[in-house]
Kinemage of the C-alpha trace (Angstrom):
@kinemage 1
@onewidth
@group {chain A} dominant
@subgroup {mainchain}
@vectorlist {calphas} color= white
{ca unk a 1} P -34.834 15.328 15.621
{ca unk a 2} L -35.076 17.524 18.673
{ca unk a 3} L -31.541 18.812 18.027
{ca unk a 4} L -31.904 19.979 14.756
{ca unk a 5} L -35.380 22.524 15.660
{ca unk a 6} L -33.206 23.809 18.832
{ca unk a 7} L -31.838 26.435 16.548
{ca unk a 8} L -35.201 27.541 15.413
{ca unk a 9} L -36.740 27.545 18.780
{ca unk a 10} L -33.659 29.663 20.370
{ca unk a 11} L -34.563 32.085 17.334
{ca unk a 12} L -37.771 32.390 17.915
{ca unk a 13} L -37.650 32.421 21.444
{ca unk a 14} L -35.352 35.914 21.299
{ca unk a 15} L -37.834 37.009 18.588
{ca unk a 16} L -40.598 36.751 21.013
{ca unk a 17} L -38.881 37.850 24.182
{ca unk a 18} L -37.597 41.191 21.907
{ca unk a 19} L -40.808 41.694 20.667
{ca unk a 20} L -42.324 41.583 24.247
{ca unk a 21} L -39.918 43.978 25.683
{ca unk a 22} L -40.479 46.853 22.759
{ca unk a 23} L -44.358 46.303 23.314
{ca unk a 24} L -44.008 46.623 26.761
{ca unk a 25} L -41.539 48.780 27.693
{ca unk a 26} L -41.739 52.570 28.883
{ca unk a 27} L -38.144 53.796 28.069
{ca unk a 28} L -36.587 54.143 24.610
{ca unk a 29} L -33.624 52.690 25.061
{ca unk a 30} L -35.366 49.724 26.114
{ca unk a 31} L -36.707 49.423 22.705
{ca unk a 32} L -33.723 49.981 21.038
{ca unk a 33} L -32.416 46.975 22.946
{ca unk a 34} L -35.049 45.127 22.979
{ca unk a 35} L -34.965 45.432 19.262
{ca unk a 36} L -31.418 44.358 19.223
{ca unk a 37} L -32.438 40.731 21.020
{ca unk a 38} L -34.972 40.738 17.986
{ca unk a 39} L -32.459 41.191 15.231
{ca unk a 40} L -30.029 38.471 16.946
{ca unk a 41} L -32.628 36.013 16.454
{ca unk a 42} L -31.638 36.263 12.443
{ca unk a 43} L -28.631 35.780 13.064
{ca unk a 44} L -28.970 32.723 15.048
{ca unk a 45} L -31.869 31.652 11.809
{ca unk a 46} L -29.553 32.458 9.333
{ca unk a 47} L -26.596 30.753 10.767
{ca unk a 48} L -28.849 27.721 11.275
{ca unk a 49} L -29.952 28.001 7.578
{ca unk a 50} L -26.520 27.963 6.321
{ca unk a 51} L -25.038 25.472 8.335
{ca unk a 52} L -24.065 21.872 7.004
{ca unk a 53} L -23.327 18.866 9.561
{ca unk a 54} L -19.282 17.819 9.192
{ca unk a 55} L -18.966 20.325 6.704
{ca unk a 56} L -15.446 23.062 6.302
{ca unk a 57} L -15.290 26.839 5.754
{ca unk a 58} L -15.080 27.111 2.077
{ca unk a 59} L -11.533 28.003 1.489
{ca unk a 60} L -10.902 25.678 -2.239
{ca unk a 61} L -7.617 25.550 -1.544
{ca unk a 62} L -6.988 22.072 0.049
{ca unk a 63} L -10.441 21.140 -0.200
{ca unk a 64} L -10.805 17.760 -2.389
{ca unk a 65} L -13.558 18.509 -5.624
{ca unk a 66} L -16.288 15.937 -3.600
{ca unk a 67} L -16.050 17.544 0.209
{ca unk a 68} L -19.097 19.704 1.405
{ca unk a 69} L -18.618 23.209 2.183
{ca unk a 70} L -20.623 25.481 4.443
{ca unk a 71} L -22.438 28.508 1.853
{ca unk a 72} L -19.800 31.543 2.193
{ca unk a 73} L -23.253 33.581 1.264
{ca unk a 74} L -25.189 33.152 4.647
{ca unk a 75} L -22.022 33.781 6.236
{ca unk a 76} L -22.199 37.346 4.758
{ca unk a 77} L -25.460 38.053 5.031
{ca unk a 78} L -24.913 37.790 8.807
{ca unk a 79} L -22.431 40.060 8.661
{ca unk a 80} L -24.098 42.138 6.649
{ca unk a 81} L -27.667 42.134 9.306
{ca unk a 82} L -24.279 43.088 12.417
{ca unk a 83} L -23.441 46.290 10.428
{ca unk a 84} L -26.966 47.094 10.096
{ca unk a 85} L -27.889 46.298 13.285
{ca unk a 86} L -25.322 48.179 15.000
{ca unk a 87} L -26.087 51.381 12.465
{ca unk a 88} L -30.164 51.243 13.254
{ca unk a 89} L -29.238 51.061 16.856
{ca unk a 90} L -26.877 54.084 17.085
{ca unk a 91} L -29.291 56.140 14.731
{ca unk a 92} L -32.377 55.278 17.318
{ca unk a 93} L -30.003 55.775 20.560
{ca unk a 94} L -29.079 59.487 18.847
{ca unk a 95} L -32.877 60.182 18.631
{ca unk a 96} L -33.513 59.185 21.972
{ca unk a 97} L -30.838 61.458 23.079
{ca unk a 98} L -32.060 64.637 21.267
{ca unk a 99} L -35.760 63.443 22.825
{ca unk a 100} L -34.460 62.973 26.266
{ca unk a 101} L -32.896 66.967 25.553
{ca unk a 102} L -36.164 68.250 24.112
{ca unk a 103} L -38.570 65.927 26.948
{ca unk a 104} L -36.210 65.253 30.007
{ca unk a 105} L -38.339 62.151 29.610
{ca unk a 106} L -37.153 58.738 27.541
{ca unk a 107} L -40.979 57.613 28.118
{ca unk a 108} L -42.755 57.485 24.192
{ca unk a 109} L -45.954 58.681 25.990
{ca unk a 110} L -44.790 61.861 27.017
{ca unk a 111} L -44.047 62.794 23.083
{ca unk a 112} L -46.756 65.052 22.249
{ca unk a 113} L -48.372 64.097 19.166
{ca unk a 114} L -46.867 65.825 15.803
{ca unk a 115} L -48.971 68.755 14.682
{ca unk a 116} L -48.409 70.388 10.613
């Protein structure tokens, strides 16, 4: 019983801990990687979603018609979430470059509010 939540308590464990470093962190690429540890924690649920005890990667070719088969779908939504990931991450690091050139400062509270 306790092994099977693991899983979901390592998830949202690094959901929590991310979530606790963007809210209390001073430096933006903090956030960005504290944002990171958030997004891992799908991939952990996902993976955990998707997984089957004593089950084989579904490749049909040797498989016999009655042996389980771990869903091919969950595998690519994980993969799918990485490439996101990675692009969200490199798109908030460039911002907080082009801050740090405007600011000299990676702090958020020394942005000055947006005026129009």
């Amino acid at each position: 019983m306790i092994r099977g939540l693991m899983p979901y308590v390592l998830a949202l464990w690094l959901f929590l801990i991310g979530l606790y470093g963007m809210v209390t962190s001073r430096n933006l690429v903090h956030i960005v990687m504290c944002l990171a540890i958030v997004q891992s924690s799908t991939y952990v649920l996902l993976l955990e979603v998707g997984y089957r005890a004593g089950a084989t990667a579904p490749i049909f070719k040797d498989i016999t018609s009655g042996r389980s088969v771990v869903d091919p779908v969950v595998q690519a939504l994980v993969l799918t979430d990485i490439v996101i990931g990675v692009t969200v991450a490199a798109l908030l690091l460039a911002l907080a470059v082009q801050v740090h050139k405007e600011t000299h400062s990676l702090d958020p509270e020394d942005l000055r509010p947006m005026t129009g």
